[in-house]
PAZAPA-4460 file (N, C-alpha, C; in steps of 0.05 Angstrom, whole numbers, plus 32768, in hexadecimal, padded with zeros to 4 digits):
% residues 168
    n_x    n_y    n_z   ca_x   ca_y   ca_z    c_x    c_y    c_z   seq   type   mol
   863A   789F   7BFB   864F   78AE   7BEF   8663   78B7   7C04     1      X     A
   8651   78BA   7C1A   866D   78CC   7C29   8681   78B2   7C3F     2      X     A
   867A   7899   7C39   8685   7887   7C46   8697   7881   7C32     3      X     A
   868F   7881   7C16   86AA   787C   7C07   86BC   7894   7C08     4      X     A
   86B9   78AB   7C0B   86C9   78C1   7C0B   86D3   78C2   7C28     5      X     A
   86CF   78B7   7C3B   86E1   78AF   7C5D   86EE   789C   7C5D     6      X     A
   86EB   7880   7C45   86F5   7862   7C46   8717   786E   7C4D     7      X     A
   871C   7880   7C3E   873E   7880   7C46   874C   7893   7C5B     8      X     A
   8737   7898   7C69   873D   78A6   7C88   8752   789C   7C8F     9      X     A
   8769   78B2   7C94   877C   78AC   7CAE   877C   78C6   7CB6    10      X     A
   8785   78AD   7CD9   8780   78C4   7CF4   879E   78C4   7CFB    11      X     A
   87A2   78DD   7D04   87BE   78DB   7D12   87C7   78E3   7D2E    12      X     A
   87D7   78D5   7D43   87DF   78E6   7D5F   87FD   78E4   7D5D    13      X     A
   8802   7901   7D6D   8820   78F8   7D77   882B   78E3   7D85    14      X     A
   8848   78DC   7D81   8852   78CE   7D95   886E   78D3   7D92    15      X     A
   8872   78D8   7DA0   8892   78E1   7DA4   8894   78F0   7D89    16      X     A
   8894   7909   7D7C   8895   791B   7D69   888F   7902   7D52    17      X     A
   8883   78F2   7D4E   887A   78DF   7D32   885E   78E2   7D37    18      X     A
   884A   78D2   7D1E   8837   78D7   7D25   8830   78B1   7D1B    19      X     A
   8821   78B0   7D2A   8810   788F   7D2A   87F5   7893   7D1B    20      X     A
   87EC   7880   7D06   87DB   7880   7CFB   87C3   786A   7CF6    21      X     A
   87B5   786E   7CFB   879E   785C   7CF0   878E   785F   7CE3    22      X     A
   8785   7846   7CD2   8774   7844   7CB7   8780   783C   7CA1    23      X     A
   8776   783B   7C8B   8756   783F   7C8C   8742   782D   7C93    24      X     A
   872C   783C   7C99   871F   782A   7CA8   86FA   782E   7C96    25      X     A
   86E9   7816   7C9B   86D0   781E   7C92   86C1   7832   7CA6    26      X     A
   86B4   7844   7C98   86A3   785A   7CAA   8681   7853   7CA8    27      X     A
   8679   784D   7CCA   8662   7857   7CC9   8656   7871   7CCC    28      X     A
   863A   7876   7CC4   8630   788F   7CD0   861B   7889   7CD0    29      X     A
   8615   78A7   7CF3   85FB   78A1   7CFA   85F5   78C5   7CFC    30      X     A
   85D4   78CA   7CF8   85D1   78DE   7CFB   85B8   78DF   7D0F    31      X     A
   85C6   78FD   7D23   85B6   78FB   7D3B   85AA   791A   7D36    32      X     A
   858F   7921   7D46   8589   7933   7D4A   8578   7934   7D62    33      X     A
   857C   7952   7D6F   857D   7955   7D89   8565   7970   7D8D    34      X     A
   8557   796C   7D9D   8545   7983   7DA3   854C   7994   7DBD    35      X     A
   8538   79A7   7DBC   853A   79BC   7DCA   853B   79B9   7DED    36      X     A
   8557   79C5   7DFA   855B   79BE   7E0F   856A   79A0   7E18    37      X     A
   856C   7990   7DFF   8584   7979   7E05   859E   7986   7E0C    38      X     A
   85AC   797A   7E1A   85CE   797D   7E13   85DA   796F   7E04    39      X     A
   85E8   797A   7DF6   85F9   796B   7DD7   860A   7957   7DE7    40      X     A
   861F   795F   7DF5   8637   7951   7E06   8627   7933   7E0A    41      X     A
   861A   7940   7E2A   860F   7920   7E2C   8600   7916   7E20    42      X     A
   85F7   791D   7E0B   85E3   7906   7DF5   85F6   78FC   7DDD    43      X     A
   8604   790D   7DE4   8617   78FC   7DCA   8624   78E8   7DD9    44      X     A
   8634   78EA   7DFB   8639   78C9   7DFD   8628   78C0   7E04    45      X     A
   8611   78BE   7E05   85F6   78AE   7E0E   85FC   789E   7DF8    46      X     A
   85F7   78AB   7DE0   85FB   7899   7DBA   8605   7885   7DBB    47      X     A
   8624   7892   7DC0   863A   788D   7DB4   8641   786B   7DC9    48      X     A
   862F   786E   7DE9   8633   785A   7DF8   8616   7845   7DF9    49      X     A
   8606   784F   7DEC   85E6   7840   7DE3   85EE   782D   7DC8    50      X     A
   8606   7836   7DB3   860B   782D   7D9C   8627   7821   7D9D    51      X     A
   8635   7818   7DB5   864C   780B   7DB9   865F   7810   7DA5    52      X     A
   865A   7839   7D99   867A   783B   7D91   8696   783F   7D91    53      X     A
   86A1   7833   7D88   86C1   7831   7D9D   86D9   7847   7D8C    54      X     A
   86CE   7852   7D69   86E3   7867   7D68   86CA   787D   7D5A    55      X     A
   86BC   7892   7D6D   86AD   789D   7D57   86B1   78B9   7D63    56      X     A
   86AF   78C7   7D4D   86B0   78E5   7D42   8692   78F4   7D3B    57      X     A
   869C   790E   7D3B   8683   791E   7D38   8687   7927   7D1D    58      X     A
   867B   791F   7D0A   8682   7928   7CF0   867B   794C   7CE6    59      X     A
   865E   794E   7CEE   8655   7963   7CEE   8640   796D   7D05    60      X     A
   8639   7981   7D0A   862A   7991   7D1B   861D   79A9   7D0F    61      X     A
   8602   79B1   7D11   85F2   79CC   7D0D   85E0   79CA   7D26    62      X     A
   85D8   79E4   7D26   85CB   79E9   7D3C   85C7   79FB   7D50    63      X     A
   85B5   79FF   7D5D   85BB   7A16   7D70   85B9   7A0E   7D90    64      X     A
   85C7   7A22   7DA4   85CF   7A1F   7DBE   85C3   7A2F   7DCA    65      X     A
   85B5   7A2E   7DE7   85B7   7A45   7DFD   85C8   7A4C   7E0E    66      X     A
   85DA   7A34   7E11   85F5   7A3A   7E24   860C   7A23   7E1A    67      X     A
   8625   7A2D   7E1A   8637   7A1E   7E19   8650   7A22   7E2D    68      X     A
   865F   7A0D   7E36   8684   7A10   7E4B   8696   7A11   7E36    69      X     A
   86A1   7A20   7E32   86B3   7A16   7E1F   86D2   7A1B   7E2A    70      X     A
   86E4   7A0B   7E2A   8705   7A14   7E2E   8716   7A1F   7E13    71      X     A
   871E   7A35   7E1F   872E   7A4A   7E05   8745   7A33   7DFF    72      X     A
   8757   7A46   7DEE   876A   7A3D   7DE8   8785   7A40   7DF0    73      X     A
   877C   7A4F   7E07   87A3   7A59   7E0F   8799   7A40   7E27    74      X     A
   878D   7A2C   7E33   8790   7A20   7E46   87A8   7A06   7E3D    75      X     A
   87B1   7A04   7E59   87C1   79E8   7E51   87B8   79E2   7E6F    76      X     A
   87D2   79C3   7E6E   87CD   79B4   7E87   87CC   79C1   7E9C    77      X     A
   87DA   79D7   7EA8   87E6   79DB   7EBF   87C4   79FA   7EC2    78      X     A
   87C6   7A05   7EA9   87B2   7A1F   7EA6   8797   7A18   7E9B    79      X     A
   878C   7A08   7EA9   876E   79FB   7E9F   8757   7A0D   7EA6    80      X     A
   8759   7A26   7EAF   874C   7A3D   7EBA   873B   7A4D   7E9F    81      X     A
   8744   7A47   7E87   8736   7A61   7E70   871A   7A51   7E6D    82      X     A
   870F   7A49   7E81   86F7   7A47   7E7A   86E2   7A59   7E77    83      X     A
   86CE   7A60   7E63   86B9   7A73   7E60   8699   7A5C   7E5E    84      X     A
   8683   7A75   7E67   866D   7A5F   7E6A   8658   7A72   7E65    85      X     A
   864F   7A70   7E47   863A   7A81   7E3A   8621   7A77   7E35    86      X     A
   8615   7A94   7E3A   85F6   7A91   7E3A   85E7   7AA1   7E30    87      X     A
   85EC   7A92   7E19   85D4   7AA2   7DFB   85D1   7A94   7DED    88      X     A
   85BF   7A9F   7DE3   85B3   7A8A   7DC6   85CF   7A92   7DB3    89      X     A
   85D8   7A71   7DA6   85F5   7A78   7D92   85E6   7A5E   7D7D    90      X     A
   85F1   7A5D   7D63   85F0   7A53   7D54   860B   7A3A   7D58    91      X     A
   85FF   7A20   7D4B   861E   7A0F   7D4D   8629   7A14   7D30    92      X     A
   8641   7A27   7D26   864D   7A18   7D15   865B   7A05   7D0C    93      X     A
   8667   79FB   7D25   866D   79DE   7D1F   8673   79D2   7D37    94      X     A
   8674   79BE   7D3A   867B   79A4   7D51   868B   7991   7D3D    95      X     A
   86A2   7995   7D49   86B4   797A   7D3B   86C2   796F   7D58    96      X     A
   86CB   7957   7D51   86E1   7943   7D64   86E1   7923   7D62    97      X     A
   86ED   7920   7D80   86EB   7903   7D82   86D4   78FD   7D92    98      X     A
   86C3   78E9   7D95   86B1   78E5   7DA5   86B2   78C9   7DC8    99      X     A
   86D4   78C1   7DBC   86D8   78AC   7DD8   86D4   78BF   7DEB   100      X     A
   86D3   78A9   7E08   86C9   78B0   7E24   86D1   78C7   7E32   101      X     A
   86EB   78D5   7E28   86FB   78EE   7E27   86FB   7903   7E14   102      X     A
   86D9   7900   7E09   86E4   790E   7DF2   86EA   792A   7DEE   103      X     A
   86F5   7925   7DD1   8706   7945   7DCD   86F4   7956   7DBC   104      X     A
   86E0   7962   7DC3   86D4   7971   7DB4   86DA   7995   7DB4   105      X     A
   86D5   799D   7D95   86D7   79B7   7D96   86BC   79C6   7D86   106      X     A
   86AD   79D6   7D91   869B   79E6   7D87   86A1   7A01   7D7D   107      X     A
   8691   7A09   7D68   8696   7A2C   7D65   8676   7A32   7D63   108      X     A
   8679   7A4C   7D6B   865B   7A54   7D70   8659   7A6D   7D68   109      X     A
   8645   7A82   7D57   8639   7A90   7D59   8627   7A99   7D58   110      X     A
   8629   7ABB   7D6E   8613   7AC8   7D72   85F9   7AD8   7D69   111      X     A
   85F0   7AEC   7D6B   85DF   7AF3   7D5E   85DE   7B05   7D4F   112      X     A
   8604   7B10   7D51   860D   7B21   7D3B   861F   7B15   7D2B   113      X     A
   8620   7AF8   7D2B   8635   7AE7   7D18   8651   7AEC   7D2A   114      X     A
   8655   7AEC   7D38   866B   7AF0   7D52   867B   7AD6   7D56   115      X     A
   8687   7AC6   7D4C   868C   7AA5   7D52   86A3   7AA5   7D69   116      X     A
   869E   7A94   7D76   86B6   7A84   7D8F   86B6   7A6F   7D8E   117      X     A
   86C8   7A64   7D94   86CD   7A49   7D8F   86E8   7A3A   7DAA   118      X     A
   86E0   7A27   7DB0   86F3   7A17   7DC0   86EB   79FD   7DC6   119      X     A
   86FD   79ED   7DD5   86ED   79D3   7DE3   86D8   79D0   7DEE   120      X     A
   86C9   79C0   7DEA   86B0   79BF   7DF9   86B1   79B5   7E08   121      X     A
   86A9   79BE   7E26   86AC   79B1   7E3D   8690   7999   7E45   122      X     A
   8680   79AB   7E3C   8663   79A8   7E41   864C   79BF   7E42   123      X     A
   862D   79B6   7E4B   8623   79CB   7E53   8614   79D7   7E33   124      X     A
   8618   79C6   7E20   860C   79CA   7E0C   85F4   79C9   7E07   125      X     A
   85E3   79DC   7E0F   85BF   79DB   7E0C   85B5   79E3   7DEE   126      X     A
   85A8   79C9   7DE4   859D   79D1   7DD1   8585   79E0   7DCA   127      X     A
   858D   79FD   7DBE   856C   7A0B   7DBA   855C   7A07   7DB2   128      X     A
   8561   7A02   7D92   8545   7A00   7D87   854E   79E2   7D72   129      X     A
   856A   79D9   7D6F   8572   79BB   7D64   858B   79B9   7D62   130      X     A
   859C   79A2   7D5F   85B0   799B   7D5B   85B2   797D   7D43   131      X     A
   85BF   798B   7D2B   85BB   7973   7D18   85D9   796C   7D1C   132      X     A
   85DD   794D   7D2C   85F4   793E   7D27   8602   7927   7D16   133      X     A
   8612   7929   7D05   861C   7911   7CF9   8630   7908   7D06   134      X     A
   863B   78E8   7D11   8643   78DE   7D19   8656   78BD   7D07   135      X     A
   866C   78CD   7D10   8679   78B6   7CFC   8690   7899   7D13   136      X     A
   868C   788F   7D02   869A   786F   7D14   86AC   7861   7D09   137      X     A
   86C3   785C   7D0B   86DC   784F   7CF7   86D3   7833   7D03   138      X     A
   86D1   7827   7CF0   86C9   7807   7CF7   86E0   77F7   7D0A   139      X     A
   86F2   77F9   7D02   870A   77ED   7D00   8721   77F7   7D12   140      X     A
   8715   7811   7D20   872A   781C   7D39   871C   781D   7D52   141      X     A
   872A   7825   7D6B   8728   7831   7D86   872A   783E   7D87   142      X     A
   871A   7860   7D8E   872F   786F   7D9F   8738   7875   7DC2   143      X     A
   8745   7877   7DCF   874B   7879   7DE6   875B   7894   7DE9   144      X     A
   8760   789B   7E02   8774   78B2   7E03   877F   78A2   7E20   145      X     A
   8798   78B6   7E1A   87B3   78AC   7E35   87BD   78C9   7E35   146      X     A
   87C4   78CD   7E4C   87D9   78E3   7E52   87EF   78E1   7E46   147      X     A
   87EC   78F7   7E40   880B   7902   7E2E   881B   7917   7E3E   148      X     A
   8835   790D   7E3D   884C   791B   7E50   884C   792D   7E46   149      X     A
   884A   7933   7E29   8859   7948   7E1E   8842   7964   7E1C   150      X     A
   8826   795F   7E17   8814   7970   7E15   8805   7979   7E2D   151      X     A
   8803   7967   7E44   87FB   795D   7E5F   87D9   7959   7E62   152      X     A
   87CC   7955   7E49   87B9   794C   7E48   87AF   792D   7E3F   153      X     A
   879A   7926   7E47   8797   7905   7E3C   8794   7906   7E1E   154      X     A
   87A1   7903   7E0B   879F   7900   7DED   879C   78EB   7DDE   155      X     A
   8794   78DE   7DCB   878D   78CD   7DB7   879F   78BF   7DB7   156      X     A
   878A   789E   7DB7   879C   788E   7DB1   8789   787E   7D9F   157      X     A
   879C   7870   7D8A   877F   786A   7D70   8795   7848   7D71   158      X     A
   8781   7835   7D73   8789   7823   7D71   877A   780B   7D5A   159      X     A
   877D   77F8   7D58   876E   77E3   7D3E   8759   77DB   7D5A   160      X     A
   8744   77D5   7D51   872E   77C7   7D65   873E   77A6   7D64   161      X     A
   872D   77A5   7D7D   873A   7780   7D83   8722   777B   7D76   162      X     A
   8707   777F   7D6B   86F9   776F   7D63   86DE   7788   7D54   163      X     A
   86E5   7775   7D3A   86D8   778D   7D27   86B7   778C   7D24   164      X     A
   86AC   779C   7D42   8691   779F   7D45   868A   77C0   7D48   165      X     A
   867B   77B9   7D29   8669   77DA   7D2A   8651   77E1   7D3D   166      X     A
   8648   77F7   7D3E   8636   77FF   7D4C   861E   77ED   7D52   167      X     A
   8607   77EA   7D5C   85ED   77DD   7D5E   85D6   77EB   7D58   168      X     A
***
């Protein structure tokens, strides 16, 4: 059901104030789960490079953490400094993003009074007691990132695959 309710996915990036689109595309999914004391970050591209996928996303995330990096939101290119690096037991409410070699992920987390924060995830994501991941794959795209003049970060670039091979 939920691959026919993604069949008409479109993604979008800037480019010069327009936006470029791709899709739709067919969706795989895979679901991962992660035990106590994994890190989310690098086991998800372990996956994501064990399963040769070339546009995949984090559909969903639950779970809990002992420590997370995360970058706020007032950082840009030049102010890459708002980094924070916590250490407590937090709940995941969600993990969403892109999962290419750059990827753009964002977590929110709360604590043990329902307290949530949320930013990019740098890394450093220890799993406490699990992490339930769904993982999604556009059959039919790439993603890459390139520097962008205008934001000064490497950002999305979604292209048609040269050759339409799903996961293994």
């Amino acid at each position: 059901m939920i691959s026919a309710l993604c069949l008409g996915l479109l993604l979008f990036i800037p480019v010069c104030n327009s936006f470029v689109q791709g899709g739709p595309s067919p969706l795989s999914v895979y679901a991962l789960r992660l035990g106590p004391g994994e890190e989310i970050l690098t086991s998800l591209f372990k996956f994501v490079k064990e399963k040769r996928l070339k546009a995949p996303f984090v559909i969903t995330c639950v779970g809990s953490v002992t420590k997370a990096t995360l970058r706020l939101a007032n950082c840009d290119a030049l102010n890459t400094n708002e980094i924070i690096h916590l250490r407590e037991r937090l709940e995941i409410v969600s993990l969403v993003g892109t999962l290419n070699e750059e990827a753009h992920l964002h977590v929110s987390l709360a604590d043990k009074i329902g307290k949530t924060i949320g930013g990019h995830a740098l890394g450093d994501l220890e799993v406490f007691t699990t992490a339930e991941i769904v993982i999604g794959e556009l059959s039919n795209l790439e993603f890459t990132r390139e520097m962008d003049e205008h934001t000064g970060f490497p950002e999305l670039v979604i292209s048609p695959r040269s050759q339409n091979v799903t996961g293994v």
